[in-house]
Biopython code that builds the backbone (N, CA, C, O; Angstrom):
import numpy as np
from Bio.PDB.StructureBuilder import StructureBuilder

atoms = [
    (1, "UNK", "N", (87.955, 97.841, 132.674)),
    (1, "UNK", "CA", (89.254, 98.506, 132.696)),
    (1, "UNK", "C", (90.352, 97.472, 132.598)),
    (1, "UNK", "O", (90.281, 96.296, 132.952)),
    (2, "UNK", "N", (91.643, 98.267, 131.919)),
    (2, "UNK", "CA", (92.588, 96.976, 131.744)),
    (2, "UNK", "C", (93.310, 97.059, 133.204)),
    (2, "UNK", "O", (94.430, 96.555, 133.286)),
    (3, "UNK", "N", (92.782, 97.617, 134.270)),
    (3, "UNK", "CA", (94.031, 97.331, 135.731)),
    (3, "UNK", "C", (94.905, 98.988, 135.188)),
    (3, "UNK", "O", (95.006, 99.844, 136.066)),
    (4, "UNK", "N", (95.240, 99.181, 134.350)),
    (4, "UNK", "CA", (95.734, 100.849, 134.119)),
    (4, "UNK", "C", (95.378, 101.663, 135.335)),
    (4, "UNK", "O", (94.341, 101.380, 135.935)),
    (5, "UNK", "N", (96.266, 102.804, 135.817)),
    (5, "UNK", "CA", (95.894, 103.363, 136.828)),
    (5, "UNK", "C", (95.185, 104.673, 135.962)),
    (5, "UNK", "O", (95.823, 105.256, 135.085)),
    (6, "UNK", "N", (94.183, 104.945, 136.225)),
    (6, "UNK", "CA", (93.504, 106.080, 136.007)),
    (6, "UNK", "C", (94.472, 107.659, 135.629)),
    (6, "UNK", "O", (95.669, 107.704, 135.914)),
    (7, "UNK", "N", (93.818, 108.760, 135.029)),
    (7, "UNK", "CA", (94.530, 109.971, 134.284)),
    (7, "UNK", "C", (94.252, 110.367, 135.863)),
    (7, "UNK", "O", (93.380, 109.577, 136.228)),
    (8, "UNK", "N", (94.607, 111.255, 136.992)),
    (8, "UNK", "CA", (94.080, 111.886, 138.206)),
    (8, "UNK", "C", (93.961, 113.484, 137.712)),
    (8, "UNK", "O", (93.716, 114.207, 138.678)),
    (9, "UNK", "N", (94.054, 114.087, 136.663)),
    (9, "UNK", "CA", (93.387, 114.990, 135.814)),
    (9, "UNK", "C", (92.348, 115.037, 135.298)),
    (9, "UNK", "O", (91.728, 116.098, 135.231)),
    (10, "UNK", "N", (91.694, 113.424, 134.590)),
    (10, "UNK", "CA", (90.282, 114.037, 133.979)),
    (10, "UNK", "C", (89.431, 112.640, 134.928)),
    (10, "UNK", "O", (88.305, 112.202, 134.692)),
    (11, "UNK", "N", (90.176, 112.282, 135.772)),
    (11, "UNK", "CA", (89.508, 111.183, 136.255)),
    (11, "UNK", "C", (89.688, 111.560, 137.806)),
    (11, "UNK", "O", (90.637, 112.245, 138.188)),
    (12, "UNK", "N", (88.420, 110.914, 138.915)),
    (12, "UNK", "CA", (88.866, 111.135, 140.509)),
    (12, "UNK", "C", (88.039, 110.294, 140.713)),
    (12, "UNK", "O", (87.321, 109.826, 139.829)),
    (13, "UNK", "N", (87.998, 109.858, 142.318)),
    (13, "UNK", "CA", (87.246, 109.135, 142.991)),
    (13, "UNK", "C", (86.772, 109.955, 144.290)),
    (13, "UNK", "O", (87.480, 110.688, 144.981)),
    (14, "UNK", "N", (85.512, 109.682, 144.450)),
    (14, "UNK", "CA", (84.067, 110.443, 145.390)),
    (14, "UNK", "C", (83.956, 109.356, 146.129)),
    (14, "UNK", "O", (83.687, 108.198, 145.808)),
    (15, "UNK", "N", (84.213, 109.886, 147.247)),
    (15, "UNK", "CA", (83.976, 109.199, 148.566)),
    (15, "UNK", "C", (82.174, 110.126, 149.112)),
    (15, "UNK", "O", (82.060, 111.309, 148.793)),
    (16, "UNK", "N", (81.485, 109.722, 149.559)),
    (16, "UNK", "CA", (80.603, 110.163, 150.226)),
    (16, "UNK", "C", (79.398, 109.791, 150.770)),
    (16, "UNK", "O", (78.781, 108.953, 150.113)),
    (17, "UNK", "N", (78.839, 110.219, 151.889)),
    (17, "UNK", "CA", (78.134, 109.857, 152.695)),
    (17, "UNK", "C", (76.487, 110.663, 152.559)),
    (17, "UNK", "O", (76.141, 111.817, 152.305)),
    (18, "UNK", "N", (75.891, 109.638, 152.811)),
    (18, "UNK", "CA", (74.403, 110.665, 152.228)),
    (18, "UNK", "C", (73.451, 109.935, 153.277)),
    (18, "UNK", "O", (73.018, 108.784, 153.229)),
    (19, "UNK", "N", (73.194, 111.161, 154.471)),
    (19, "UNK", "CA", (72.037, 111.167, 155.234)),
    (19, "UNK", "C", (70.621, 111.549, 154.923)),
    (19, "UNK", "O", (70.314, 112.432, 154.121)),
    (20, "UNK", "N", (69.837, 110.871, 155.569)),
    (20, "UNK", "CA", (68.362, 111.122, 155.322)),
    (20, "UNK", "C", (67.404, 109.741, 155.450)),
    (20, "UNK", "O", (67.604, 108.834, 156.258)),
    (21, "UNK", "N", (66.525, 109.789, 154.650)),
    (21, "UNK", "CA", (65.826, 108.440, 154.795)),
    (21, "UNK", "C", (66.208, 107.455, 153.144)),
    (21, "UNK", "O", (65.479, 106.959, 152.284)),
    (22, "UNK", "N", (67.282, 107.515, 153.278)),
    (22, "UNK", "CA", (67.807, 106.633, 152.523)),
    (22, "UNK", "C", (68.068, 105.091, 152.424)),
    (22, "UNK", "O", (68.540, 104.517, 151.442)),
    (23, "UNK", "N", (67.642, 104.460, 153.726)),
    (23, "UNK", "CA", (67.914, 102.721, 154.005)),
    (23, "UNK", "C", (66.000, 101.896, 153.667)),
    (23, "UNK", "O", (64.942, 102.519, 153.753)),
    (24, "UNK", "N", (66.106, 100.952, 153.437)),
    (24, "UNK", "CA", (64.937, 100.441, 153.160)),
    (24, "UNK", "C", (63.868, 101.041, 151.707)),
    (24, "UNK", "O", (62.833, 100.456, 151.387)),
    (25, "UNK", "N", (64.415, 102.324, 150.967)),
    (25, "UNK", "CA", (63.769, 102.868, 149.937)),
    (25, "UNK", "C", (64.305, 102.399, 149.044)),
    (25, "UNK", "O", (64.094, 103.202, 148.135)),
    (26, "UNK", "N", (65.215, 101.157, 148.441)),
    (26, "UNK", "CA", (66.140, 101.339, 147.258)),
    (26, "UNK", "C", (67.051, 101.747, 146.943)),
    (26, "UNK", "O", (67.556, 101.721, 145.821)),
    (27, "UNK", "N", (67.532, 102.330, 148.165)),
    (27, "UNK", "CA", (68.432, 104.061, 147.598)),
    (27, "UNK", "C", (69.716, 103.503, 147.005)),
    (27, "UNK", "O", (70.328, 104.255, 146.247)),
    (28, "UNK", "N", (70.302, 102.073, 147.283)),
    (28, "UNK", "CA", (71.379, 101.338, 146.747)),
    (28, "UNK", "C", (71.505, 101.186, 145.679)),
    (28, "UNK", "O", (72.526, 101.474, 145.055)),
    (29, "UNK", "N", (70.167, 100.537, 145.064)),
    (29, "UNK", "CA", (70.208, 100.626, 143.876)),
    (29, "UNK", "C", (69.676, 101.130, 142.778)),
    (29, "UNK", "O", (69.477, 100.550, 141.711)),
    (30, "UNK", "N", (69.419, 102.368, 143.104)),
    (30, "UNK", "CA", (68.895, 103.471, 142.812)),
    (30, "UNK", "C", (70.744, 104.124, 142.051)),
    (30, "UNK", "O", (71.005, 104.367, 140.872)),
    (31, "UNK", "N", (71.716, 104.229, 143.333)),
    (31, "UNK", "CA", (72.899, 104.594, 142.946)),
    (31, "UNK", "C", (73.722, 103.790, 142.260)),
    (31, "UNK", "O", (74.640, 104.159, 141.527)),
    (32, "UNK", "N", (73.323, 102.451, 142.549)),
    (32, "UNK", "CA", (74.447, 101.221, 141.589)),
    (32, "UNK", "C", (73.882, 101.689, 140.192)),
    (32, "UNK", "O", (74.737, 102.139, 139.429)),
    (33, "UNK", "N", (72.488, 101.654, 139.697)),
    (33, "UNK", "CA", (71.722, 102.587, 138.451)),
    (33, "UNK", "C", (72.840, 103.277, 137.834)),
    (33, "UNK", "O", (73.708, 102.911, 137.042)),
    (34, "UNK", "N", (72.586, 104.362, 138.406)),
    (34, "UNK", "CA", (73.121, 105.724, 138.413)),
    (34, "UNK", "C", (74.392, 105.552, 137.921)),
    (34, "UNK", "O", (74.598, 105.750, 136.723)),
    (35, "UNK", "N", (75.534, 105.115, 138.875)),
    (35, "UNK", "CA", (76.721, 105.052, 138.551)),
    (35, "UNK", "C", (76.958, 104.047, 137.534)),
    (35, "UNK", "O", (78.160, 103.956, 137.283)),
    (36, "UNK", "N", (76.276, 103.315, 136.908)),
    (36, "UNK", "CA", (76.420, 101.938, 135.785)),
    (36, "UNK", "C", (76.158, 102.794, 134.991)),
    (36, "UNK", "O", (76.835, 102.620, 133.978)),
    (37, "UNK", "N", (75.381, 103.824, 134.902)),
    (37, "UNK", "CA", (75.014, 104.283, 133.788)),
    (37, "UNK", "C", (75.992, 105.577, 133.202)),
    (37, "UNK", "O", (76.218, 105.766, 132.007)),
    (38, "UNK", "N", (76.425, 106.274, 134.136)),
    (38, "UNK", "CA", (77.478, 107.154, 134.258)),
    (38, "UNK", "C", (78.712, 106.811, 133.872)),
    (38, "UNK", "O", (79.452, 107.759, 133.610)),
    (39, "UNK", "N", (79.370, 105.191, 133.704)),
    (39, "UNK", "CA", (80.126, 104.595, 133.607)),
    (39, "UNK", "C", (81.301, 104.348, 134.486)),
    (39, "UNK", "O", (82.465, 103.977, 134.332)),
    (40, "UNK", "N", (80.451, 104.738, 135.569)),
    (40, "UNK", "CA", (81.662, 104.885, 136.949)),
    (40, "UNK", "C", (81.612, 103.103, 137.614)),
    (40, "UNK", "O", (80.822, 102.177, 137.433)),
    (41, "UNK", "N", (82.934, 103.260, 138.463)),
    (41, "UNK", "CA", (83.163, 102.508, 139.199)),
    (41, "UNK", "C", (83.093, 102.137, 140.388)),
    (41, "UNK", "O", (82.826, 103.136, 141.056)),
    (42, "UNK", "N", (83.181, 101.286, 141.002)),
    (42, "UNK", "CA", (83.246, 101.417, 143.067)),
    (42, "UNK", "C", (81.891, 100.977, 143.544)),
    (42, "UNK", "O", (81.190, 100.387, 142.723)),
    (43, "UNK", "N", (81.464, 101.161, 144.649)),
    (43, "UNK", "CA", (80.697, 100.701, 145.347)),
    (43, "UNK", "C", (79.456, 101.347, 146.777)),
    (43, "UNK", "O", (79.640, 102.047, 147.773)),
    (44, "UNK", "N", (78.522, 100.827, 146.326)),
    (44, "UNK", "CA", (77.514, 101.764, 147.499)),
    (44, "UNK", "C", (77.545, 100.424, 148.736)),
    (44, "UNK", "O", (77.784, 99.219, 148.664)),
    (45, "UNK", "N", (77.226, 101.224, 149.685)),
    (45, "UNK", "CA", (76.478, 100.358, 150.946)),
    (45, "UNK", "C", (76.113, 101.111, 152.434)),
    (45, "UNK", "O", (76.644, 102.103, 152.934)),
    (46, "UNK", "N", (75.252, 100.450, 152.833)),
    (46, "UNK", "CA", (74.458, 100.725, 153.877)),
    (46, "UNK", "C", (75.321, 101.056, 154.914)),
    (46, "UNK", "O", (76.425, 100.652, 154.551)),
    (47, "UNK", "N", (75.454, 101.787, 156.458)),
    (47, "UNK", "CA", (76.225, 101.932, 156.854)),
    (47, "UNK", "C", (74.569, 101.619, 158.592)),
    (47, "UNK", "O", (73.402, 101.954, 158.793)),
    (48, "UNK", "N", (75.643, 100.837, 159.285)),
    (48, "UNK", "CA", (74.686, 100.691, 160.743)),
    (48, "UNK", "C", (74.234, 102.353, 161.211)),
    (48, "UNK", "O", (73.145, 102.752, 161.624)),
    (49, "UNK", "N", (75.142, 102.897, 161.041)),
    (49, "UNK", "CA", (74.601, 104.737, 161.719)),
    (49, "UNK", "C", (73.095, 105.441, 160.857)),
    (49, "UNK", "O", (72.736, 106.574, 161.180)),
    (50, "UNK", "N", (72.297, 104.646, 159.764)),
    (50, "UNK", "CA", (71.395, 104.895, 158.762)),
    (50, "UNK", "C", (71.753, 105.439, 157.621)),
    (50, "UNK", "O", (70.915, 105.737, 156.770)),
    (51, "UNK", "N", (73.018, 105.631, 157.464)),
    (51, "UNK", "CA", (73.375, 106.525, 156.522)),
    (51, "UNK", "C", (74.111, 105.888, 155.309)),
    (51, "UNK", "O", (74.974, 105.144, 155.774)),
    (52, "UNK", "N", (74.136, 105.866, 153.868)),
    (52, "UNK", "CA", (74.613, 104.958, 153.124)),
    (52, "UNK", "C", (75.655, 105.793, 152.940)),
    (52, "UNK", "O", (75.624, 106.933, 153.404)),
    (53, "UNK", "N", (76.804, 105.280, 152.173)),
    (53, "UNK", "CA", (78.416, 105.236, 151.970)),
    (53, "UNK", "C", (78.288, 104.804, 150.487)),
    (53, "UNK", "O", (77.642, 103.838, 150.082)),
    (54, "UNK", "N", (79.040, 105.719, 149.711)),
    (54, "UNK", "CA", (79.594, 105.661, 147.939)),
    (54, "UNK", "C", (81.114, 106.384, 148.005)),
    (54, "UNK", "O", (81.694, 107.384, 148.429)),
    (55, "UNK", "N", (81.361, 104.904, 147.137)),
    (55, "UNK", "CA", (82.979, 105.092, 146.755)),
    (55, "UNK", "C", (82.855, 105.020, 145.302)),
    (55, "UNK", "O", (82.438, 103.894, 145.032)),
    (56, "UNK", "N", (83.007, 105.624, 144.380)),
    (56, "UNK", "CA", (82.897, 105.921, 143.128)),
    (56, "UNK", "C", (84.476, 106.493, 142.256)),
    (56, "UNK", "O", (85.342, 107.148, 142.836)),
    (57, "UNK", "N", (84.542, 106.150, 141.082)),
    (57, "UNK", "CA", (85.703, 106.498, 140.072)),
    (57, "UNK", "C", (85.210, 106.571, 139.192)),
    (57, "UNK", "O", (84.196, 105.908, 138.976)),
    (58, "UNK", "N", (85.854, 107.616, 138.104)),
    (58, "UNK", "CA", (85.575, 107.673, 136.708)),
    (58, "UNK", "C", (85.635, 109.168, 136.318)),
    (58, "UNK", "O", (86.030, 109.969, 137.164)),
    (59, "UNK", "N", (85.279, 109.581, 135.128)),
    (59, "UNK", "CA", (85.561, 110.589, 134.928)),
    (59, "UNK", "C", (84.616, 112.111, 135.520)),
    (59, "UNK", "O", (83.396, 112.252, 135.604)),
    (60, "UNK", "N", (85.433, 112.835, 135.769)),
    (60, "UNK", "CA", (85.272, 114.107, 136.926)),
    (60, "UNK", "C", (83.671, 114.332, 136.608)),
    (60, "UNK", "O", (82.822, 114.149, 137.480)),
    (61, "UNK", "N", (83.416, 114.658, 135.555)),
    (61, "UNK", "CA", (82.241, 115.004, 135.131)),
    (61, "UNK", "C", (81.063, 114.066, 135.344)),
    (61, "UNK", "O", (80.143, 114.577, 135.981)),
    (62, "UNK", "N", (80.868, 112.694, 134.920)),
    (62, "UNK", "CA", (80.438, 111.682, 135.470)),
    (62, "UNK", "C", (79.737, 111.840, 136.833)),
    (62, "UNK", "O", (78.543, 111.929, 137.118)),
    (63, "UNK", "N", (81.238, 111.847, 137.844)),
    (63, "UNK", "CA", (81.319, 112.130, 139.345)),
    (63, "UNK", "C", (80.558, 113.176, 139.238)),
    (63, "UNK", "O", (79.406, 112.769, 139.385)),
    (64, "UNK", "N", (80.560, 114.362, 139.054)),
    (64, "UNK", "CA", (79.236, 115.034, 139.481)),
    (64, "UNK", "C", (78.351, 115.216, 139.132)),
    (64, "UNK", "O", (77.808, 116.182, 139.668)),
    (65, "UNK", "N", (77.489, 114.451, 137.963)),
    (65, "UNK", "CA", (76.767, 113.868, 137.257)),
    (65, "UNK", "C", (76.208, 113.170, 138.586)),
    (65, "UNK", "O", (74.993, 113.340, 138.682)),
    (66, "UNK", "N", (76.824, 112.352, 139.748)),
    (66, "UNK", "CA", (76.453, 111.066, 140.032)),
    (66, "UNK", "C", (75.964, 111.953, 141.771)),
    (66, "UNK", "O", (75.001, 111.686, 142.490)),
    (67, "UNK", "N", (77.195, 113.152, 142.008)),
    (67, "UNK", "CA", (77.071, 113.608, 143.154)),
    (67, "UNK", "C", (75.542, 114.574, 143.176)),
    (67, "UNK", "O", (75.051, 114.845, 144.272)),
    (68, "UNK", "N", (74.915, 115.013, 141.981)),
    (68, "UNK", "CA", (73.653, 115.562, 141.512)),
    (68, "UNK", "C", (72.521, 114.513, 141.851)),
    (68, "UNK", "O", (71.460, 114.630, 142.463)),
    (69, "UNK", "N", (73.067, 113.565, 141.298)),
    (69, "UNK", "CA", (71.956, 112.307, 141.608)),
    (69, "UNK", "C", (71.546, 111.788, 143.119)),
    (69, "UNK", "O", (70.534, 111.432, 143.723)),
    (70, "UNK", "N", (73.062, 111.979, 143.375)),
    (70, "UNK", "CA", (72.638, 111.567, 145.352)),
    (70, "UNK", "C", (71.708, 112.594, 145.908)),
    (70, "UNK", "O", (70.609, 112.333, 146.398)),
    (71, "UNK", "N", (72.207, 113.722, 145.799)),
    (71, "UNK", "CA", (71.352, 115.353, 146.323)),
    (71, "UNK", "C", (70.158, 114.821, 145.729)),
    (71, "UNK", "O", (69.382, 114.979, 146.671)),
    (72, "UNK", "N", (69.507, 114.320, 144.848)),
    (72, "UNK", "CA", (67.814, 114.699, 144.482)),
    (72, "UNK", "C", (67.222, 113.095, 145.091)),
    (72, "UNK", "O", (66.122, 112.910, 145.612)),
    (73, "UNK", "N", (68.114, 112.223, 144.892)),
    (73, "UNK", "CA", (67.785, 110.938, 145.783)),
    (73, "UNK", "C", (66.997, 109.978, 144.905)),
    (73, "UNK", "O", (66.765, 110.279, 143.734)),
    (74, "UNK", "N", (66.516, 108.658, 145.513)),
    (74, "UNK", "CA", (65.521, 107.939, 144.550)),
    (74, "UNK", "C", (64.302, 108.426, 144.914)),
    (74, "UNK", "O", (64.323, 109.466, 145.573)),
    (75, "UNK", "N", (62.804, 107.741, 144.546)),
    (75, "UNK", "CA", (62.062, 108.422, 144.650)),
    (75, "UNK", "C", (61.288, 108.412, 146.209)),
    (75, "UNK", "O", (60.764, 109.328, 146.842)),
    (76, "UNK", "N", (61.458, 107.023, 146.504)),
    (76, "UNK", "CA", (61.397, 106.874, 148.245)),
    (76, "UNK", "C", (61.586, 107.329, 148.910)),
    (76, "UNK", "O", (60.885, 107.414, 149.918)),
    (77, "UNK", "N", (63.166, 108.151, 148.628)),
    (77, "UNK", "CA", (64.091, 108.405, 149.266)),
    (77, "UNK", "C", (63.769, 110.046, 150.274)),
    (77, "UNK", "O", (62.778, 110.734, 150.027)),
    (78, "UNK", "N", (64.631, 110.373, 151.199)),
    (78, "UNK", "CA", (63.994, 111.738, 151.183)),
    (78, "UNK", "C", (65.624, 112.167, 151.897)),
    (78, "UNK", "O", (65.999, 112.018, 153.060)),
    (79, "UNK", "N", (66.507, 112.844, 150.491)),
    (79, "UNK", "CA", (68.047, 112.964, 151.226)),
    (79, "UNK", "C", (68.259, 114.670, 152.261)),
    (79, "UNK", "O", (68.113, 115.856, 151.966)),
    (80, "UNK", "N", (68.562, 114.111, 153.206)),
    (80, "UNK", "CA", (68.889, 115.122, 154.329)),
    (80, "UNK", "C", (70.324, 115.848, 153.716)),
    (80, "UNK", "O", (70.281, 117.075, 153.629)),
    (81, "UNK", "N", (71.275, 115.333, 153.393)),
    (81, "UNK", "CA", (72.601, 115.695, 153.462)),
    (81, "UNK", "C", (73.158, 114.574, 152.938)),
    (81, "UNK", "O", (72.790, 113.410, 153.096)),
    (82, "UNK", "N", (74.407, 115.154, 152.070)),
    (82, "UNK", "CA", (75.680, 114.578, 151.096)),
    (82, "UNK", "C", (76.978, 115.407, 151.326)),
    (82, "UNK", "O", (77.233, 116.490, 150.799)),
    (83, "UNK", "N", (77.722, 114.744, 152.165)),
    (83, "UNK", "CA", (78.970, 114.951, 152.504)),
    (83, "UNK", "C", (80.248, 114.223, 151.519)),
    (83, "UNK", "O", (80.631, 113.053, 151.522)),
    (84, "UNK", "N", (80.793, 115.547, 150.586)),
    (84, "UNK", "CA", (81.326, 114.670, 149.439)),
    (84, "UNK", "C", (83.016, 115.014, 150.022)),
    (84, "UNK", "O", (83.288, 115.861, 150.873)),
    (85, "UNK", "N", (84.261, 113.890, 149.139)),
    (85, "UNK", "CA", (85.345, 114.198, 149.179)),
    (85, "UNK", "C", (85.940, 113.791, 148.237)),
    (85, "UNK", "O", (85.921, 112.566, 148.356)),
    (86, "UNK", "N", (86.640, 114.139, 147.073)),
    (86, "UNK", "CA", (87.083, 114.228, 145.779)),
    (86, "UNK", "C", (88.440, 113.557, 145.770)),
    (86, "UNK", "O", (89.242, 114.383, 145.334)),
    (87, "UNK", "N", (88.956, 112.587, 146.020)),
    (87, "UNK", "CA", (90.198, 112.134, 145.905)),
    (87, "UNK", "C", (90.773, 111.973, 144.444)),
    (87, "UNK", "O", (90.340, 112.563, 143.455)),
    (88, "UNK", "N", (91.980, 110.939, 144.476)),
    (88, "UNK", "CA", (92.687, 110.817, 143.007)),
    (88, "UNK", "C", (91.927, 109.501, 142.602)),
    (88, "UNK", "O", (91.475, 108.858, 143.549)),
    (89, "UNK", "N", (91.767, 109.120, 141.633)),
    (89, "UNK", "CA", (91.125, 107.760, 141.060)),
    (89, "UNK", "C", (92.403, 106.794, 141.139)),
    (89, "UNK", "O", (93.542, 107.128, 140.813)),
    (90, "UNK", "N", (92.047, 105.630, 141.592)),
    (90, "UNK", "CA", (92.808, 104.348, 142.394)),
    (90, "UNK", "C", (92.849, 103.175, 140.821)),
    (90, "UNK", "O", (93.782, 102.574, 140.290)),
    (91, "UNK", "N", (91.786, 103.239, 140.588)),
    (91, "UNK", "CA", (91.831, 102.111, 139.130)),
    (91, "UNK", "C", (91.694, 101.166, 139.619)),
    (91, "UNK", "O", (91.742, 100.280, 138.767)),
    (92, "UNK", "N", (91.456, 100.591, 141.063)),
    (92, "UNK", "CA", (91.542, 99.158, 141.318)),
    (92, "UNK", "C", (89.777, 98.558, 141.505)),
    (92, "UNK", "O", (89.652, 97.719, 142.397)),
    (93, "UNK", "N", (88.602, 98.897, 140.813)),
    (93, "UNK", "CA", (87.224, 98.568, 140.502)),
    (93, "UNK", "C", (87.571, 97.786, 138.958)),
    (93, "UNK", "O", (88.618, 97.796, 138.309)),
    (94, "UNK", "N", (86.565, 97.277, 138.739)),
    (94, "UNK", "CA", (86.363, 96.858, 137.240)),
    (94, "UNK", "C", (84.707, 96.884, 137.010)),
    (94, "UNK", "O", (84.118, 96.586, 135.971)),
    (95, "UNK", "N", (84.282, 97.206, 137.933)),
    (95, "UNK", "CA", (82.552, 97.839, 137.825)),
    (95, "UNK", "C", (81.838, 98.716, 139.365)),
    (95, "UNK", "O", (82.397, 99.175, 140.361)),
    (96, "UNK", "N", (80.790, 98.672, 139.064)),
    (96, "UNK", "CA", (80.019, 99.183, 140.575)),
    (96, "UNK", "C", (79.024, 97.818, 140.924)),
    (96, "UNK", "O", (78.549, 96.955, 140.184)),
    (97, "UNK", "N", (78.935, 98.058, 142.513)),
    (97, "UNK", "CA", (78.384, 96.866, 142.888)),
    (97, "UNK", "C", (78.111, 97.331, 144.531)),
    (97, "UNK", "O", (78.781, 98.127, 145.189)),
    (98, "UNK", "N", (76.961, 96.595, 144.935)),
    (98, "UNK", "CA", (76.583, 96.830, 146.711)),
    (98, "UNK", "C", (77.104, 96.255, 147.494)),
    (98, "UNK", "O", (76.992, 95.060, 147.221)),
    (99, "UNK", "N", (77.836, 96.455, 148.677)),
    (99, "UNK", "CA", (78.882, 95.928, 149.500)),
    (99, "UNK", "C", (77.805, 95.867, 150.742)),
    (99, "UNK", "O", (77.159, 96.838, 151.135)),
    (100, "UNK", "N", (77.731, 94.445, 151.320)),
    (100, "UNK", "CA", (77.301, 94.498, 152.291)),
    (100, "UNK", "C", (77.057, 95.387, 153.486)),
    (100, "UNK", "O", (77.883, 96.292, 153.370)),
    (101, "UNK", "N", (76.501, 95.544, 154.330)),
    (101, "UNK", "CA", (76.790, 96.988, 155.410)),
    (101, "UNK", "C", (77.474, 96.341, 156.564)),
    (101, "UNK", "O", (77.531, 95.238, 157.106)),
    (102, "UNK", "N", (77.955, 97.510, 156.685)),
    (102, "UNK", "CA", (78.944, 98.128, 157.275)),
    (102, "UNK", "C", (78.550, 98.762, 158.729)),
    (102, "UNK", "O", (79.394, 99.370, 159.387)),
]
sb = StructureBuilder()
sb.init_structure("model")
sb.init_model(0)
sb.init_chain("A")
sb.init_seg("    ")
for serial, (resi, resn, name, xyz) in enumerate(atoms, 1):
    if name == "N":
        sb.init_residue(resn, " ", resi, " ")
    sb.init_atom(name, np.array(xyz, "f"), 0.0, 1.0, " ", f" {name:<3s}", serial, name[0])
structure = sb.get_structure()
């Protein structure tokens, strides 16, 4: 991205949290995958409570392209629950990447 702030019409950013047995299966990069391939932006990571954390941007469709992908999980994985929240897209990523935990 050139630093441009995002359209907040055909573009948003997904905040969300996804319980289950998601830590130690891949499930990180299972979603860094996912969202590289989707062409989204932002970042996954582990969270101390077991539960991983995705901050994601790009276009709406994408985003739930990506929020489909969390619900079915990697294959390790076994997802309990995805608590999503749809904000405006920020533009301040220039890829996706795993953020240490949290």
């Amino acid at each position: 991205m050139n630093g441009a702030k995002m359209n907040s019409i055909t573009e948003g950013r997904l905040h969300a949290k996804v319980k289950g047995r998601v830590q130690g299966v891949g499930f990180r990069y299972y979603v860094m995958n996912a969202a590289v391939e989707l062409g989204l932006t932002g970042w996954v990571r582990n969270r101390r409570d077991g539960s991983v954390e995705v901050l994601a941007e790009g276009d709406l469709d994408h985003i739930k392209s990506l929020v489909r992908a969390l619900e079915r999980g990697s294959r390790s994985s076994a997802v309990r629950e995805v608590k999503t929240r749809l904000q405006p897209a920020s533009g301040e990523f220039d890829s996706f990447f795993v953020r240490p935990t949290l």
